[in-house]
VMD Tcl script that draws the C-alpha trace (Angstrom):
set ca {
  {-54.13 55.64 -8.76}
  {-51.07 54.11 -10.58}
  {-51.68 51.36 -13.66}
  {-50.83 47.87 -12.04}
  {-47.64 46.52 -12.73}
  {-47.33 44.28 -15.72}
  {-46.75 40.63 -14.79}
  {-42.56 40.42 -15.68}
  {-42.37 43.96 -13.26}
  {-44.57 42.22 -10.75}
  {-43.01 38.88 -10.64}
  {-39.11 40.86 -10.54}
  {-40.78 43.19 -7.99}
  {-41.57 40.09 -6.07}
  {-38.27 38.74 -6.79}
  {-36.07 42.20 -5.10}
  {-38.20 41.58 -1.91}
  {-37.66 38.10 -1.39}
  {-33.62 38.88 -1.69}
  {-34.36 41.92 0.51}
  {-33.87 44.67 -2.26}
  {-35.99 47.37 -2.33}
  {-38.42 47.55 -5.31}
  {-38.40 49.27 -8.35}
  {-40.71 52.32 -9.06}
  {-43.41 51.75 -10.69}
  {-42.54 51.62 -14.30}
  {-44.83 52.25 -17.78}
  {-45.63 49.12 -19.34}
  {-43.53 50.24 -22.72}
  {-40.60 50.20 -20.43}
  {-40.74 46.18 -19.93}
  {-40.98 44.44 -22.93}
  {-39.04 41.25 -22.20}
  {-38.85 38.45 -19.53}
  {-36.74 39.76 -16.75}
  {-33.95 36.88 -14.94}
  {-32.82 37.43 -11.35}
  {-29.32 36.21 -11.41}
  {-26.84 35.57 -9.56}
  {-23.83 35.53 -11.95}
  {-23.80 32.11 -12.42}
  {-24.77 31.05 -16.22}
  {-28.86 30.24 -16.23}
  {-31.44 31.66 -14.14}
  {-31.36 30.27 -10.38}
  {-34.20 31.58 -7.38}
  {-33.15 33.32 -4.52}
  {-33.63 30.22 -2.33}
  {-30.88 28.31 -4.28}
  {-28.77 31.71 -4.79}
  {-29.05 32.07 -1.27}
  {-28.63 28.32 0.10}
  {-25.71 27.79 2.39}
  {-22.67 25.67 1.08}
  {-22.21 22.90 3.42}
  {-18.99 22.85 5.74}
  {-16.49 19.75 5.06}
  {-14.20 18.21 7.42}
  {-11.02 16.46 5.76}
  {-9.34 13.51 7.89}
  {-6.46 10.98 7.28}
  {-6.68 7.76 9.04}
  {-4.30 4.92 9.96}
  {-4.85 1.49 10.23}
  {-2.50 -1.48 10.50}
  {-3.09 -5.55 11.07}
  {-0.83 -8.24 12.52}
  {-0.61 -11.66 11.55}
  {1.47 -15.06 12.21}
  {3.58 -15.87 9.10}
  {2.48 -19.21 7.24}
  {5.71 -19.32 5.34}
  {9.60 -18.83 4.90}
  {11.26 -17.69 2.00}
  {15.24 -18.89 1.91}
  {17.83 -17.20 -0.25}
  {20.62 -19.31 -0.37}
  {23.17 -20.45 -3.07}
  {26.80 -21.54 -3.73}
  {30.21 -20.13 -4.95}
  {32.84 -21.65 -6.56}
  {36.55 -20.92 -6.89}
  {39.04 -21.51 -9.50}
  {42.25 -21.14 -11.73}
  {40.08 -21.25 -14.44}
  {36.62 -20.47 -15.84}
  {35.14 -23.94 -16.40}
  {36.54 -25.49 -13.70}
  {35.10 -22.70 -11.44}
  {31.65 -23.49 -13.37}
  {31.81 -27.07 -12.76}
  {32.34 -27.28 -8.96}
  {29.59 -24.51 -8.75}
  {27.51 -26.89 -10.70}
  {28.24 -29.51 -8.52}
  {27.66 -27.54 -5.49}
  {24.31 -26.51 -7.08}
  {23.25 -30.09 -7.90}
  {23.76 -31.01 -3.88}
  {21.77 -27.77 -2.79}
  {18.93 -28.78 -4.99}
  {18.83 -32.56 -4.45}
  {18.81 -31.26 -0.24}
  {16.01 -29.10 -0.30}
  {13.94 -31.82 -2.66}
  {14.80 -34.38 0.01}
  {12.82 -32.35 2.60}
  {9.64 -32.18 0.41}
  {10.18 -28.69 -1.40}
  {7.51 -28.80 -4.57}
  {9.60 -27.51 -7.63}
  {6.89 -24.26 -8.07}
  {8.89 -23.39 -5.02}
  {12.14 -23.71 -6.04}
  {13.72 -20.70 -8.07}
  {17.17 -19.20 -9.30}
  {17.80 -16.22 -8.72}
  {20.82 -15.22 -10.30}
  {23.94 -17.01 -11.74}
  {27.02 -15.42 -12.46}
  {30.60 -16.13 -13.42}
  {33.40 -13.11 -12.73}
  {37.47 -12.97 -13.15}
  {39.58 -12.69 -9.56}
  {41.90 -10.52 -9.52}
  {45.02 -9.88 -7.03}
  {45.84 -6.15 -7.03}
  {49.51 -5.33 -5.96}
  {51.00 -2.09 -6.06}
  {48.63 -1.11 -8.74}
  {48.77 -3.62 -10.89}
  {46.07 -6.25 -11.07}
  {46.92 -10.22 -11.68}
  {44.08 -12.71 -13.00}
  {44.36 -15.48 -9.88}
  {40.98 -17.55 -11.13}
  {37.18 -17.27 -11.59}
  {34.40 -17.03 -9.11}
  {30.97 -19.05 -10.04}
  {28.37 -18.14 -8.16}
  {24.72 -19.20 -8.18}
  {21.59 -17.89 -5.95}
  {18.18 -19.66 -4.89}
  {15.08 -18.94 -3.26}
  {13.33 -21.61 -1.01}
  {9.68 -21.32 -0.57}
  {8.95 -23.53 2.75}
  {5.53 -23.75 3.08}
  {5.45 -25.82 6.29}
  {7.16 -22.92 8.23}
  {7.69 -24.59 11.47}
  {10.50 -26.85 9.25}
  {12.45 -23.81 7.87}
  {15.28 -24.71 10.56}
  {15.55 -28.10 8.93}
  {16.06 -27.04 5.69}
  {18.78 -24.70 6.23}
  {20.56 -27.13 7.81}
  {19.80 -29.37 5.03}
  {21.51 -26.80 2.84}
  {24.61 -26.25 4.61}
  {25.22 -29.70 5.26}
  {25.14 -30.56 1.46}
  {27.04 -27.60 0.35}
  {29.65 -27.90 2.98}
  {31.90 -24.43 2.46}
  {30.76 -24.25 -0.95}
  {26.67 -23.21 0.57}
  {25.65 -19.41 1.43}
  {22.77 -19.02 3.10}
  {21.56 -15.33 2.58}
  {18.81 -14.69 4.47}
  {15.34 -15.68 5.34}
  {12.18 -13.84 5.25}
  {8.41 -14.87 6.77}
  {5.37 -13.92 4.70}
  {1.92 -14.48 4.85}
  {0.39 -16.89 1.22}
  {-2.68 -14.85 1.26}
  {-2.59 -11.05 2.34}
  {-6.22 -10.06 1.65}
  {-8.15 -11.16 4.67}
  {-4.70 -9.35 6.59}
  {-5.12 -5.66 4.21}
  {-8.97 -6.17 5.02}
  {-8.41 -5.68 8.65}
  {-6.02 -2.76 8.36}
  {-8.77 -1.29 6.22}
  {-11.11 -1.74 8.55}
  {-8.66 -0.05 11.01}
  {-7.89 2.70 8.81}
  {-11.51 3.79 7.98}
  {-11.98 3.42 11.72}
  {-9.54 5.98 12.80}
  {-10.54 8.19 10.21}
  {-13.99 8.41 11.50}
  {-13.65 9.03 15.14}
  {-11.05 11.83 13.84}
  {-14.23 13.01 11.66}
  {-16.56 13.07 14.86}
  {-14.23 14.63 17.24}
  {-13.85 17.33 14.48}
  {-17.82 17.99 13.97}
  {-18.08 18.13 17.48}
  {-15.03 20.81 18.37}
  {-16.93 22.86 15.93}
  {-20.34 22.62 17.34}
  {-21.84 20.54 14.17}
  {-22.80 17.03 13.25}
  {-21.38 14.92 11.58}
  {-22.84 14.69 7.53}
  {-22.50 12.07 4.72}
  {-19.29 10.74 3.67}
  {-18.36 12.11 0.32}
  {-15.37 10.66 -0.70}
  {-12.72 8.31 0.42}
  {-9.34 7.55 -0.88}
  {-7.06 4.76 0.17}
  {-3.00 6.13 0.43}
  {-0.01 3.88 0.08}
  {0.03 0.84 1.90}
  {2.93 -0.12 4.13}
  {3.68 -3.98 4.12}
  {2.83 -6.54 4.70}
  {6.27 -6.35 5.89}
  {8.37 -8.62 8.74}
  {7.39 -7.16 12.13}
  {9.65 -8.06 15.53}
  {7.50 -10.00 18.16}
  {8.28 -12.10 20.80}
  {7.97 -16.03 19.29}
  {9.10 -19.41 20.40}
  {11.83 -21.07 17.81}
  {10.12 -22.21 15.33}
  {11.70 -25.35 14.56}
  {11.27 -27.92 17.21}
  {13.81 -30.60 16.15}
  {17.08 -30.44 14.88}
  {17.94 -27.48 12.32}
  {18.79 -23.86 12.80}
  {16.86 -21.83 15.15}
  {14.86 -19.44 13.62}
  {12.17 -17.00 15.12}
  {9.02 -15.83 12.57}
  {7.63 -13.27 14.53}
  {4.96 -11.61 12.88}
  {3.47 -9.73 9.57}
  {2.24 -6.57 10.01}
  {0.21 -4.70 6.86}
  {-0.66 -0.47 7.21}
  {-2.75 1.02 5.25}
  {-4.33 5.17 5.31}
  {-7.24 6.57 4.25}
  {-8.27 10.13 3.52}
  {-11.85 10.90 3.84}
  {-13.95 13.87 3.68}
  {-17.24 14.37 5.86}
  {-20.11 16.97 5.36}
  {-20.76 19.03 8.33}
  {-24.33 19.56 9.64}
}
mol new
graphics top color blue
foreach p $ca { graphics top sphere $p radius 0.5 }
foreach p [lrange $ca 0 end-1] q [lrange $ca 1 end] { graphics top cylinder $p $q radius 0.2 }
display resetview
C-alpha cells in the first residue's frame, strides 16, 4: 500500500482534477518540499473557478438624439459704411451714420448689454485702370450686433435701422437662438441615450442573450443648437420687415457599451 500523499501533493492533486488534468503519480515526500501554485500565467495564484470563469460578451452602440425648440430671440448684424475723398471725412459720416443706428435701436427698448460692435474698419479705394491703381477715397465701415429679446419685434427693429441709416445702413443678417439651451441639450440627451438602448436590446436579442449592465457611456460632439427650417407665421405682426424664426434644433450622440448575459 502506497504512503499517503503529503498535503501540498494532495491539495495540487486535487487541483489537476478539478481543471480536468490527470494526476500526478504518486510522488516520495522528499520530492515536494515547497507550496505548489496552480497558475494560470497571470502574475499571483488564481483557482480554477476564476481561471476558468467566462469573460462576459459586450455589445457597443452609438445613439442619436436631437430636440426642437421655438426661438426666444433674434440676433441682428447690421452696421454702416461710409464713403469719401478722404480719410476723416469718410470717418465722420460713418460716425454719424453710427450715432443714428444706435439712437434707433435704443428707441425700440434695446438694453445696452445687448448692444455690441463688432468690427470697425477704415480702408483706401482704389480705381484700377489698365494696371495701374488710383486712390479715389476711403471706405469707413462699422458692424453691430442686436440682441432682441422680445423676438416677435425683430421686424420692427430692422426697419428701425434702415430707416435711420437711410443708404448709409447694412443689415447683414439675422439669426434666432434659444437664451437658455440646457433644458433643449437635456432632451436630445434623453433622445440620444434612448436610441442607444433599443439599438443595445435589439443587439442582445439577435444574439440570443440579455441584455447586462451598462458599463460605460460617452457623449460625442454635439450638433447645434443650430437654426432649423419649419413652417412659422411672420413673426412680426405690425409694421417692420417680415421675418420667419422657425425653429432650434440641438443633436447630440452617445456611445455606450452593454454587458451581454
Amino acid at each position: 500500500m502506497p504512503a499517503p500523499l503529503p498535503r501540498t501533493a494532495a491539495t495540487l492533486a486535487a487541483a489537476l482534477l478539478a481543471l480536468g488534468l490527470p494526476a500526478l503519480a504518486a510522488t516520495p515526500a522528499t520530492a515536494l518540499t515547497g507550496p505548489v501554485v496552480v497558475s494560470s500565467g497571470l502574475t499571483g495564484p488564481v483557482t480554477a473557478a476564476a481561471r476558468l470563469a467566462p469573460t462576459p460578451g459586450t455589445v457597443t452602440v452609438t445613439g442619436a438624439g436631437s430636440a426642437t425648440a421655438a426661438p426666444d430671440l433674434a440676433v441682428v448684424s447690421a452696421g454702416v459704411e461710409a464713403v469719401a475723398e478722404t480719410a476723416r471725412a469718410a470717418q465722420e459720416a460713418q460716425s454719424r451714420a453710427a450715432g443714428a443706428l444706435l439712437r434707433a435701436v435704443r428707441a425700440q427698448g434695446i438694453a445696452e448689454r445687448d448692444i455690441r460692435t463688432e468690427g470697425l474698419s477704415l480702408v483706401p479705394v482704389h480705381n484700377y485702370q489698365d494696371g495701374a491703381a488710383r486712390l479715389t477715397g476711403y471706405q469707413a465701415a462699422q458692424t453691430f450686433s442686436v440682441t432682441v429679446r422680445d423676438i416677435g419685434r425683430t421686424g420692427e427693429v430692422i426697419q428701425a435701422i434702415t430707416d435711420a441709416t437711410g443708404d448709409a445702413g447694412r443689415v447683414h443678417g439675422v439669426a434666432f437662438d434659444v437664451s437658455d439651451r440646457t433644458a433643449l441639450r437635456a432632451r436630445a440627451r434623453e433622445a440620444a441615450y434612448g436610441d442607444a438602448h433599443a439599438k443595445a436590446l435589439q443587439y442582445a436579442r439577435l444574439s440570443g442573450r440579455s441584455l447586462g449592465r451598462l458599463v460605460s457611456v460617452t457623449e460625442g460632439a454635439s450638433g447645434g443648437p443650430y437654426p432649423y427650417p419649419a413652417p412659422a407665421d411672420i413673426a412680426d405682426g405690425g409694421a417692420g420687415v417680415p421675418v420667419a424664426p422657425g425653429e432650434i434644433r440641438d443633436t447630440v450622440t452617445v456611445t455606450a457599451v452593454y454587458e451581454l448575459e
